[in-house]
N, C-alpha and C positions, 0 to 999 in steps of 0.2 A: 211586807208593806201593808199589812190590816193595819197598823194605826194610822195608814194616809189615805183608808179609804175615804172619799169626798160623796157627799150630798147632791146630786145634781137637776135642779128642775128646768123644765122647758119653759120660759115664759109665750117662746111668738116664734114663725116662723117666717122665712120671705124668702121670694124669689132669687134665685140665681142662676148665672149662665151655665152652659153642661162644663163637666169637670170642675166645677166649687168656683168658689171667691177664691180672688187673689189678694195675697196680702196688699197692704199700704192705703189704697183710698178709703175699705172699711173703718168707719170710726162708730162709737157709743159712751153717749155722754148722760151724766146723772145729775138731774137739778130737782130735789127736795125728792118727790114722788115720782117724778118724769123722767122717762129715756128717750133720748134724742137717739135716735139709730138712723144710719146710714150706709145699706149693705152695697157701695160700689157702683150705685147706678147715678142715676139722675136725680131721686126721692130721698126725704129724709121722714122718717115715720117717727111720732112722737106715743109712746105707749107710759100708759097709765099702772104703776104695779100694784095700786090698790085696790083698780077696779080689773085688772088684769087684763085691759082690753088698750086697741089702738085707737084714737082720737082723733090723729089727723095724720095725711100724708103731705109733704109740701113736694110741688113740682116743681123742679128748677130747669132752667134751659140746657144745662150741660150735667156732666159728671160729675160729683160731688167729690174733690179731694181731701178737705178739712174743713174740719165748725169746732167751734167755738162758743162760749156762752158769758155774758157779763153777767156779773148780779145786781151789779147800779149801775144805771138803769136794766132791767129786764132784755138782753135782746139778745138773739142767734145771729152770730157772724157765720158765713159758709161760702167757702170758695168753692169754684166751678171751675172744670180744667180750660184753659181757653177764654177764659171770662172775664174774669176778675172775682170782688167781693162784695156778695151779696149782704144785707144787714136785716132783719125784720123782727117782729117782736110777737111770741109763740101764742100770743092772742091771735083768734082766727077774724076780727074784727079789723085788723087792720087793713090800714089802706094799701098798703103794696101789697097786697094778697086777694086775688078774685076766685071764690069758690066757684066749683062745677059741677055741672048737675051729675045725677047718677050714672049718664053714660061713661061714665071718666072713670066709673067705680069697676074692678076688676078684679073679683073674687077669688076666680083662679090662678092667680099669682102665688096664692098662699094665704093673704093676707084676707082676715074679715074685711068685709063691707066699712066704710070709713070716710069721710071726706076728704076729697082731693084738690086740694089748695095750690092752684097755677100763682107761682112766684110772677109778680108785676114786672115788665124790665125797670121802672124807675125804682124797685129798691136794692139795683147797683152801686153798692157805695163806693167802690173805686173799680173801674173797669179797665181791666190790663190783664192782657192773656199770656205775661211773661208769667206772670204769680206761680209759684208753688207750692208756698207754705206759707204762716200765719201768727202771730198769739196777739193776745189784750194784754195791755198789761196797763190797769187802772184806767186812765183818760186817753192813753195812748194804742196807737195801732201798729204794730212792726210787721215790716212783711220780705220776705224774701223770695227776689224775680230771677230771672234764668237771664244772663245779658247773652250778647253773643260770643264772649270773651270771659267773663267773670260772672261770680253770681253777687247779685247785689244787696243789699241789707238799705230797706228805707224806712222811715220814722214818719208819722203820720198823729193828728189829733183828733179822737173821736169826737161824734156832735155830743152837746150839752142835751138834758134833758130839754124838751120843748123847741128842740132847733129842727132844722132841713137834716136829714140825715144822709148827710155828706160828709165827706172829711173836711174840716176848716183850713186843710195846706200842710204840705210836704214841710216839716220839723230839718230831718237830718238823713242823710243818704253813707252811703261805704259800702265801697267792692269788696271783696274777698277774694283772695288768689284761690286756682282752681288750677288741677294737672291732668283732667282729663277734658277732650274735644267736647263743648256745647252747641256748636253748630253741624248742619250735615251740608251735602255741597254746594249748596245753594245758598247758604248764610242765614236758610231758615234755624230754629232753633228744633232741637232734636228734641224727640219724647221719651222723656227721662223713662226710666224702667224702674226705678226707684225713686221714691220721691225724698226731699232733703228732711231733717228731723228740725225741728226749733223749739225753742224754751226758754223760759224766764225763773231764775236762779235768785233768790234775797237771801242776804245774811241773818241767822236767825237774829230774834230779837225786835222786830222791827212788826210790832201786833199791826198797826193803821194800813203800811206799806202790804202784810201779807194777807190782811184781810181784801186789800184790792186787785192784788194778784193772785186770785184765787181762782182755780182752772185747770184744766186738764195739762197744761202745759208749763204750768208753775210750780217751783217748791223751794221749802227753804234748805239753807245746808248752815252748816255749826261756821261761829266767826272765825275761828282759828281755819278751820280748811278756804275758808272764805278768801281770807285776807291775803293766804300765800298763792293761792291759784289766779286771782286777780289782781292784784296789785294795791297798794297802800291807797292809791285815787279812789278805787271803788269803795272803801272799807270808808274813810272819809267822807266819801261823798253821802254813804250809805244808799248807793246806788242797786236796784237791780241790772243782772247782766245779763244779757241776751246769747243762750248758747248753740250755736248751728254745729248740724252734724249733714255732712253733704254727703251725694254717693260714692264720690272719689274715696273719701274714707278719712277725709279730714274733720277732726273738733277743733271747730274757733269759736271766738268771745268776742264781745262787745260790749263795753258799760255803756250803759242805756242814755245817764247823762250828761255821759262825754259827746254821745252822739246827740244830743240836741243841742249841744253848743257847738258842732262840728264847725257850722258853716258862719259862725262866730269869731272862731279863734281862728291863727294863720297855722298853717303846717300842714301837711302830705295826710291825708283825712286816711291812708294805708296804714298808719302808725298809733287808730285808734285798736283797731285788728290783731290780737292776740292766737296764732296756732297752739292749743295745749297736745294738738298729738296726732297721730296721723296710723287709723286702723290697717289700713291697705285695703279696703273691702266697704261698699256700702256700711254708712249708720243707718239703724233700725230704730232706734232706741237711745234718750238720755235721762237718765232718774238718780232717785240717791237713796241712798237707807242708814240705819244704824248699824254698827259696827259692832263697836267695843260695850260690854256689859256695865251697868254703873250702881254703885249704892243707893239703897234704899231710898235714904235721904237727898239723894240727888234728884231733883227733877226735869235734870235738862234731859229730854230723848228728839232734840234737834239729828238729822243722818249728818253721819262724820265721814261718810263716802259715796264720792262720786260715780255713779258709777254708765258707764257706754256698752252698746253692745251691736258688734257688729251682723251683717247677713248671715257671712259664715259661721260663725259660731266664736270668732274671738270677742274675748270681754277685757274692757280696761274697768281697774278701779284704784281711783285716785282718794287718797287720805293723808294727813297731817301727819310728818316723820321726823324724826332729830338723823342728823347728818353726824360724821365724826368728830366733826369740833363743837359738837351740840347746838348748832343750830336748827334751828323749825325749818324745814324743807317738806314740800310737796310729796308724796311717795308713790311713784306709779308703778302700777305690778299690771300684766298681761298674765291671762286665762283662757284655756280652750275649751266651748263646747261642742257637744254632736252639732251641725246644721244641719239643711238652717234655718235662721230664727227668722220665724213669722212675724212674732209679734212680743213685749213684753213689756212686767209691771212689778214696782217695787212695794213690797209689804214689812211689814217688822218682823224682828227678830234677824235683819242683816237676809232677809230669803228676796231672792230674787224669783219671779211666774216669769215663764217663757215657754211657747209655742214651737215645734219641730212642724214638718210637714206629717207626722207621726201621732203624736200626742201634746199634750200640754204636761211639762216638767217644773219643775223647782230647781233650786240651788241654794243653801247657804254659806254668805260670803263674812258671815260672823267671826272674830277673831279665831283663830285654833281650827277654823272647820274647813279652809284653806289651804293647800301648799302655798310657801316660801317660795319666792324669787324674784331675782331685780328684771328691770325692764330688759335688758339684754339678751337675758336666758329664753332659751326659746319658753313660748308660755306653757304654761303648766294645765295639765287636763281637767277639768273639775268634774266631781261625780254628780249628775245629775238626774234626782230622782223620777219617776214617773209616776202621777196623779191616775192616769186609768182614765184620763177624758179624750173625747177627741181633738182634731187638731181644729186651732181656734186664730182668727185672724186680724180678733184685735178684743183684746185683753185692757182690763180696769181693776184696782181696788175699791170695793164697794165700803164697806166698816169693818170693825173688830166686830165680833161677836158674843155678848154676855156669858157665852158657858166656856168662852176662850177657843181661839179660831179666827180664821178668815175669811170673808164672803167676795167672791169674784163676778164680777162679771163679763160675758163671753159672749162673741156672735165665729160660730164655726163656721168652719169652709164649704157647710152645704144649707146654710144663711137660717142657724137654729138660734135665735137668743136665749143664753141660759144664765144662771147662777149656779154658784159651784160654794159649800160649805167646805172648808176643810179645818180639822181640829189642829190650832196654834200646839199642842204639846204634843205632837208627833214629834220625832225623831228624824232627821233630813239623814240619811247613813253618808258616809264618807270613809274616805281611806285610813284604814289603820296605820300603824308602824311597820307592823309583821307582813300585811300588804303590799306599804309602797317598797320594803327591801325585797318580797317574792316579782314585785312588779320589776323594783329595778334591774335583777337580774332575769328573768323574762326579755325584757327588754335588751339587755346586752347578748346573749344568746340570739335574740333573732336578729341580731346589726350586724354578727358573727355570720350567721346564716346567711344574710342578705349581703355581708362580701364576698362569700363563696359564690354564691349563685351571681351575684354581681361578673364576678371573673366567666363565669360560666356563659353566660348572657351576651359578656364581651366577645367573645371566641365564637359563640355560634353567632352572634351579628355578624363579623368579619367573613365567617366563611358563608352566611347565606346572601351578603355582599356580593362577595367572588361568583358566588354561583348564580346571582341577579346578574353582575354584572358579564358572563360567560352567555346567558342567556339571550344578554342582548348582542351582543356582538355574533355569535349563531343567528339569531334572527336577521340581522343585517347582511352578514352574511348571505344566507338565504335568499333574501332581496336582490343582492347582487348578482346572486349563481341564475335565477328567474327573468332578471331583464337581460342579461348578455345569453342565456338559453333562449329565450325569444324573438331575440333581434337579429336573426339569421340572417333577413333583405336587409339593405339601404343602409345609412348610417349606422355603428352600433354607440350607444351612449356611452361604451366604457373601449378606447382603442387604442392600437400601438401601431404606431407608422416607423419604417425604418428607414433613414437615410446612409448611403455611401458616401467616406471622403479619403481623399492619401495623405498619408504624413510621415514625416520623417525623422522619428526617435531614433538616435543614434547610430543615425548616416546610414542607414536603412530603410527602402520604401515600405511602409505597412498599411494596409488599408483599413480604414476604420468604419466602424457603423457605428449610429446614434440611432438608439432607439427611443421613441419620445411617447410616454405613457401619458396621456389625457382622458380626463374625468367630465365628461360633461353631461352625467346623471344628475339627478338629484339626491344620490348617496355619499355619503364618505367611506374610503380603505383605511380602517386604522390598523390598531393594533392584529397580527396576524397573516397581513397579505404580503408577498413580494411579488417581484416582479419575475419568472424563470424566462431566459433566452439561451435557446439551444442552438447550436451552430452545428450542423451537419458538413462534413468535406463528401467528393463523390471520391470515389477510388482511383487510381489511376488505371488508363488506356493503355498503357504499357508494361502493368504489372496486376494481373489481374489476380493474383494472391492478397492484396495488400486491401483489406476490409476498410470500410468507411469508416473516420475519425470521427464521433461526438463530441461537442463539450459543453456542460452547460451552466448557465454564467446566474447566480441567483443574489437581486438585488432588493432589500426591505425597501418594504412603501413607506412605514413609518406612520404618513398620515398623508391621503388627498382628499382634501376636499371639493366639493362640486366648483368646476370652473375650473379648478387647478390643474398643472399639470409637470408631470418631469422628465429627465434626458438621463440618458445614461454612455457612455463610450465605450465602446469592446473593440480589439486588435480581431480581425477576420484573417490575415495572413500577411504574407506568407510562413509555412509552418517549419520546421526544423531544417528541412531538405531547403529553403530558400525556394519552392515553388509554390505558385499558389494555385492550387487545385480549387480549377472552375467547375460547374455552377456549383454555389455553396447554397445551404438550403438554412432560413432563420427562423427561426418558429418562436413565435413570441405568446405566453399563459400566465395566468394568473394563479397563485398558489396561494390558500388558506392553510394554515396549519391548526389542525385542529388540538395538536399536542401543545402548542405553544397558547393558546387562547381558555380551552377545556382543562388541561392535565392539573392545573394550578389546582383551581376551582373543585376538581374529583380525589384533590388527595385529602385524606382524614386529618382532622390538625389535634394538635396533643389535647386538647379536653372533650374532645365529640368522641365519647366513647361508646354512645349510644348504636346499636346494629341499624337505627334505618341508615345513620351517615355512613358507616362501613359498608353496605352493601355497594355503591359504587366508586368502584375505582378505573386509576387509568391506565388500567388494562385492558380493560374494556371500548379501548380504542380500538379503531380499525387498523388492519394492516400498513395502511394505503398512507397513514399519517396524515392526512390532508385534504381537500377538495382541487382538481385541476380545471379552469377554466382556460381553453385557446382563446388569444385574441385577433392572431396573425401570424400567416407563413408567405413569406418572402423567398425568392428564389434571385439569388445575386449569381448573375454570370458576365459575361465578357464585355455587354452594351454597358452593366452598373460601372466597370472597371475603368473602359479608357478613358485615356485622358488624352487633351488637346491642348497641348503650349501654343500652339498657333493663335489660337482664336484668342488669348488672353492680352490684354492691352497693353500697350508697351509699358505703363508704370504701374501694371499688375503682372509682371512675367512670372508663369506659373517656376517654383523651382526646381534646378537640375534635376534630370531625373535621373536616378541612380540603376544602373545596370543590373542585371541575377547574376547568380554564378557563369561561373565560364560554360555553354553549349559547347559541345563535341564536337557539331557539324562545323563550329565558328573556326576553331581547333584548328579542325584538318583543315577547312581554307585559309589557315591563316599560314600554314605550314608549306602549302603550294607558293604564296607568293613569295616567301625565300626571305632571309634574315636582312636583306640590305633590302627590301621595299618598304616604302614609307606605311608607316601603320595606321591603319582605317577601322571604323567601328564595326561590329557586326552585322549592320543593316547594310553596308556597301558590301561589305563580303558576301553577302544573302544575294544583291541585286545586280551583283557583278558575275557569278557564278553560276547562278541561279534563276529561273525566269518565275516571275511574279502566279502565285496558285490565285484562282480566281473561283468562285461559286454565285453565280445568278439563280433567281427567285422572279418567277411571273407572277403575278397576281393579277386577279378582275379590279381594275379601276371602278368597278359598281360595286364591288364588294366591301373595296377599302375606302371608297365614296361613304358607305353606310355605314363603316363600322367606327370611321374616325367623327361623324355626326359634328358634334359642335364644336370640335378642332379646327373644323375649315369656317376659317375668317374670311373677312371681304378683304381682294388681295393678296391672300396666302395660296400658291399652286398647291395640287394634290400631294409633288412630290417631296416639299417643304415640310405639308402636313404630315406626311407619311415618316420623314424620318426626327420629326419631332416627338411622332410618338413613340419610334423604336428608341431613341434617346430618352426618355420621357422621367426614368431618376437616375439618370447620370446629371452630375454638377454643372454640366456646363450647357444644360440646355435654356435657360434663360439666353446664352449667348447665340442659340443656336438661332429660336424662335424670333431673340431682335434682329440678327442679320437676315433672318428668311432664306436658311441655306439649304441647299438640298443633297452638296457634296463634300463632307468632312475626312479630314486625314489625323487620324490618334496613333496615339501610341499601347499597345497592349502590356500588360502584366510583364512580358518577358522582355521587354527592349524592341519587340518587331512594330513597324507601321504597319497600321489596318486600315485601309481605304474603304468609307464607305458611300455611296454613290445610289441617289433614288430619282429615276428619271420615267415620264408617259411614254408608252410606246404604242405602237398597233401591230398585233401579229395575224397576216392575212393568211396563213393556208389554216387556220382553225374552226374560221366562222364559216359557217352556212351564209348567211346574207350577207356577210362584207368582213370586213378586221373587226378583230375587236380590241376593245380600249384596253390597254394592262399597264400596271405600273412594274416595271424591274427594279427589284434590289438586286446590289451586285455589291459582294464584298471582296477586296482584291490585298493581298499581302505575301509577301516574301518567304514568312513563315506558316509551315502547314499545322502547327498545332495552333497558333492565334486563327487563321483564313476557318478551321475546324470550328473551335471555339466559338466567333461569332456568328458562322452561321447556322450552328447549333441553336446560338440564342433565335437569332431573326426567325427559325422555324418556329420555335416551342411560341413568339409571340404571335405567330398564324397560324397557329393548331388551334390556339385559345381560342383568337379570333372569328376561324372558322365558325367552333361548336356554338360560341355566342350567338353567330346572326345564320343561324344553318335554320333557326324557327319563325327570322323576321324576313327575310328576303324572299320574294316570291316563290326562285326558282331558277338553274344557273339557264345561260343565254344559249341559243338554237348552232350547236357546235358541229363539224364534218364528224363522225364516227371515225371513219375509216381512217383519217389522220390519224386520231389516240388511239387507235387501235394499232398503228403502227408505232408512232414513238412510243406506246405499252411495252410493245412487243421488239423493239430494239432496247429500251431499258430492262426487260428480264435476262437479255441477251447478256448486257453488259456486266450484271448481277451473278451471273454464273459463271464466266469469264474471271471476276475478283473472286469468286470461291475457289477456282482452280489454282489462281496465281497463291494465293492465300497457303491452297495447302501443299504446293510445291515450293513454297519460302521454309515449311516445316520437312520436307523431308529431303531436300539440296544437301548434296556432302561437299557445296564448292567452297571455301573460304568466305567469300565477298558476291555473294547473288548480284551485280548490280542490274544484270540486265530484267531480270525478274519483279526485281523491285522498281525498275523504271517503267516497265510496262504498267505493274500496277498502281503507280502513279498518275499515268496516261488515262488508263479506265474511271480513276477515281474521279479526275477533271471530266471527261466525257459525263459520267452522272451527274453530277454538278452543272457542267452547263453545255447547251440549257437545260434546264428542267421542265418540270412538267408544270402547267398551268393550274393556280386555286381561283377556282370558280364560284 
């Protein structure tokens, strides 16, 4: 690149904010001798390159986005963000201009010592803070305002020499469609980050016209590209066309004296609006240059292409083309460069200067120095040379140069005004032949590459998915195991209540539980949790070989959400033998499975061949498969069982209840009454034969005062309270508590009545100072395994009872000793007595013990009742 080394001198330097100028508000303008600069602030500083010095600074009220310069009459147009457009004319004499004394002057800027010329507010010549952009073109003013919908294109006529320098009145107006939001939420108008491009385009040929439009924002293009990009109206009219380049990334048109007749002629003022094309990406940039090379004798060097350029680095260039049927058609080709582009400027020989955030590059778009191809194809890369300057934020061409060259001018991103020589017979390098086939293949090779690794990329997203999404669900997990471990007292936030009920599948009693899981954390169970319910039978009392049945019943959650909740039904018995073996124990947990949630996620999947994903696998589970949380252990006995058809309303009659297998005992009485006695149920056989087994329970009425606490309503007696709570989840206690009963008759598991019976009493030989108060239960039935049974249960609910309020109750009441010292000591009596009878039933050689067995029958009632007093 030694034939592109460039010349570079420093003319001036000026202030800037830390980290450099941003592209877009810097502009530099050249009129004869004079540079209008304006590096982004408020000021526009006018330097002299003859004298090499700065002559004036103008102050303006806002930030200077764009100026402008006419040359008839002499004046500086310069919009202000927020403002509108200033006019004034670069004699410091004028009136809308008041000098300031040297305090205004501020060396340290960068800038020499200089006059600083405060802008007058009367020379606003149009005040509007929609404004963005701007051009002259001849007599007229175009300007384009930000609406809150569209951006608008209006037509304006400048003052005449010797007039008020105002505008004489709005000419011509037209929206422009726009696809990206202009307002923010408040209907303000939003601060573009980009600002829109504008320019003024004439068909060559047209000396008077181009001599008027003459300007940083003007140029001519050849009449053949002319004619097909705008239309036969323009070409006719010999109209200039006004070209906007918006940050959405749309080029649209507008013939200049279509829009002064707009509001003339009738029609939809949308259909003067012309879209040529649409970058996808802010415009930076609209210019044009020469193309195609030409004879000697030719002297047209009008640019035969248009050419745009966007932020990122795509470039459209539009040129005059024959189609297949040989018609002249438009020909637009898309191009990619590095971005992106700061800033850029068209020179001859088809080269395009443009600005990286890098350096300042080249490009030639000369015929042959290009790749081929249609709008379609994705655009093509251009090679683009690098100058060796720094990065420049708003770029001009200055002249050709007599020894052949280019002269630029440049204000860089850290606010140096320069010039830049570079020699026109350089060489712009570009792609060879032998190049773009080692590129193209390059290129297919790494598309190759990049669907392997593509595939590759796919499979470890999926599994580090799996393994995000394992992660959370462990996590939640986790959450779960911490608040049900924590909520040992009171409520737990995650709980399983079990209810009892009877039913009758296939003419069969079976007793049923639901157990009803509710969520009312603020977590959800998903994937991984079930429900386990484990049902414990006890052994039997009559076969004390026969070990305790488990079974345990495992149901998926599936998914609960907070609030939610679910039911589930399990058969409790009876089991093969058609008994059902009391109390059954329920134990209700929650199971995570970690194999089912982890195992997925831990297995290697066919393209992770890499050793870190191999190292864990799911093996590396624990034994245990899973996390166990308890929620609930329930003990169902003889109180959950009975049932009562009495109590049920005559058009709710609970149904038949269906008998157990044939009893033995039922058997032989039924054998006594002899084949011609009319036949009766077991429970007559039992109470006919049989005298009714009975077991009473004292309790301190102070005791069961305290422990039943907000059970006792106003209204309800003790002993009402009392057996509403020994009923308390059997079914039919809703009936029990409406009636206020305190003497119920059921039916147990096996077919026998069980009478249970809760009444106040006072037992006087106990107390020391008088009776004292006690409640009796008393359970009474026919049958010794049901009368067993439930008062098995009514103890194990005053054992509990006891240990509850053994820490809240003072202290038991002022009792005789010597009483319980006696009924002690008659009860160990009796206890030793059933050991003997016990172990003479084991070693009788009589056939039929009866009498042995009725004695210990007799003993068994005597310990039973009465009993002993809980205090």
């Amino acid at each position: 690149m030694a034939g592109l080394e460039p010349r570079v001198e420093y003319l001036e330097s000026f202030r800037c904010p830390l980290g450099g100028l941003a592209a877009g508000p810097p502009r530099v303008l050249c009129h004869g001798a004079a540079l209008f600069v304006s590096a982004g602030s408020e000021r526009v500083s006018v330097y002299e390159q003859e004298g090499r010095l700065l002559t004036a600074v103008y102050s303006f009220p806002a930030q200077v986005w764009h100026l402008e310069l006419s040359a008839v009459p002499r004046l500086l147009y310069v919009l202000c963000a927020q403002k509108g457009i200033y006019c004034l004319s670069p004699d410091p004499e004028s009136r809308f201009v008041n000098q300031d004394d040297g305090g205004d002057q501020d060396s340290e800027d960068g800038e020499p010592p200089c006059a600083v010329i405060s802008v007058d507010p009367d020379a606003c010549l149009l005040p509007d803070a929609t404004l963005c952009t701007f051009t002259v073109v001849g007599d007229k003013l175009v300007t384009l305002a930000q609406g809150p919908a569209h951006w608008k294109v209006q037509l304006f006529e400048c003052p005449r020499p010797g007039e008020d320098a105002r505008p004489r009145g709005q000419v011509g107006e037209v929206e422009l469609s726009t696809s990206s939001p202009l307002t923010g939420p408040l209907g303000e108008p939003t601060a573009a980050r980009f600002l829109p491009v504008l320019c003024c385009v004439s068909p060559a040929g047209l000396s008077a016209l181009h001599s008027r439009a003459q300007g940083s924002g003007a140029f001519l293009l050849e009449r053949t590209l002319f004619g097909q990009l705008f239309g036969v109206d323009a070409s006719l009219l010999e109209s200039p066309v006004i070209l906007c380049g918006l940050p959405d990334g749309q080029l649209c048109c507008v013939v200049l004296k279509t829009l002064v007749t707009s509001k003339l002629s009738p029609g939809d003022p949308k259909a003067l609006v012309k879209i040529l094309h649409h970058l996808e990406e802010p415009v930076v940039f609209i210019g044009a240059v020469k193309t195609e090379s030409l004879a000697e004798d030719v002297g047209d060097t009008h640019p035969d292409c248009l050419v745009a350029l966007g932020h990122d680095g795509r470039v459209l260039a539009i040129k005059a083309g024959w189609d297949e049927a040989g018609t002249l058609v438009p020909e637009l080709r898309e191009y990619r460069l590095p971005g992106p582009v700061l800033c850029a400027a068209c020179g001859g020989g088809g080269r395009v200067y443009h600005s990286t955030t890098s350096e300042l590059c080249v490009v030639d778009l000369a015929q042959g120095g290009v790749p081929s191809g249609d709008l379609g194809d994705p655009p093509s890369l251009l090679c683009a040379a690098g100058l060796g300057v720094c990065s420049v934020v708003t770029l001009s061409v200055l002249s050709e140069v007599p020894e052949g060259g280019v002269r630029l001018l440049a204000l860089s991103t850290r606010g140096r005004l320069m010039t830049c020589r570079l020699p026109l017979s350089s060489e712009v390098p570009g792609p060879t032949r032998a190049a773009a086939a080692s590129t193209g293949q390059k290129i297919k090779d790494l598309l190759s590459g990049i669907g392997t690794v593509s595939e590759r990329v796919s499979s470890l997203r999926k599994t580090v998915d799996q393994r995000n999404k394992a992660l959370t669900c462990l996590n939640e997990a986790m959450n779960v195991s911490c608040i049900l471990l924590s909520s040992r007292e009171g409520p737990r936030p995650i709980s399983c209540t079990v209810t009892t009920a009877w039913s009758h599948p296939q003419l069969q009693d079976v007793l049923m539980a639901t157990c009803r899981l509710e969520n009312s954390s603020g977590l959800s169970l998903d994937r991984g949790w079930a429900l386990c319910v484990r049902v414990l039978t006890s052994a039997s009392a009559s076969d004390s070989d026969v070990a305790s049945v488990a079974t345990t019943y495992t149901i998926p959650v599936d998914r609960l959400g907070p609030g939610d909740r679910r039911e589930v039904t399990l058969p409790l018995g009876p089991g093969e033998d058609g008994i059902l073996h009391l109390p059954l124990t329920v134990s209700c947990t929650l199971h995570y499975s970690l194999r089912e949630v982890v195992g997925g996620a831990l297995a290697p999947s066919e393209s992770s061949k890499g050793p870190s994903l191999d190292e864990c696998r799911p093996d590396v589970l624990p034994e245990q498969d899973g996390i166990c949380l308890p929620l609930s252990q329930h003990t169902v006995d003889m109180l959950w069982c009975l049932r009562f058809p009495g109590l049920a309303a005559p058009h709710t009659q609970a149904p038949g209840l269906l008998g157990p297998l044939c009893d033995p005992v039922d058997t032989f009485l039924g054998s006594l009454l002899g084949p011609r006695s009319e036949p009766t149920g077991p429970a007559s056989l039992r109470a006919k034969f049989l005298p009714p087994l009975v077991a009473t329970i004292h309790v301190s009425a102070e005791l069961l005062r305290a422990a039943l606490g907000n059970c006792l309503s106003a209204g309800t007696s003790l002993g009402c309270a009392a057996l509403q709570w020994l009923l308390a989840e059997n079914a039919a206690l809703d009936v029990v508590r409406a009636r206020r009963l305190s003497s119920v008759q059921g039916v147990a598991p096996d077919g026998a009545d069980v009478h249970l019976t809760v009444r106040e009493v006072a037992v006087t030989d106990l107390g020391a100072a008088g009776p004292v108060q006690t409640v009796e239960i008393q359970v009474e039935s026919s049958s010794l395994a049901s009368m067993c049974s439930a008062h098995h249960a009514v103890i194990g609910r005053l054992q509990r009872m006891v240990v509850e309020q053994a820490a809240r109750i003072p202290g038991p009441p002022d009792l005789r000793v010597q009483c319980l010292q006696q009924t002690h000591s008659s009860h160990e009596t009796l206890l030793r007595e059933v050991q003997t009878l016990r172990d003479r039933l084991c070693t009788e050689d009589e056939a039929s013990p009866h009498a042995t067995a009725q004695r210990l029958l007799q003993v068994y009632g005597q310990l039973r009742s009465p009993s002993l007093l809980l205090v």
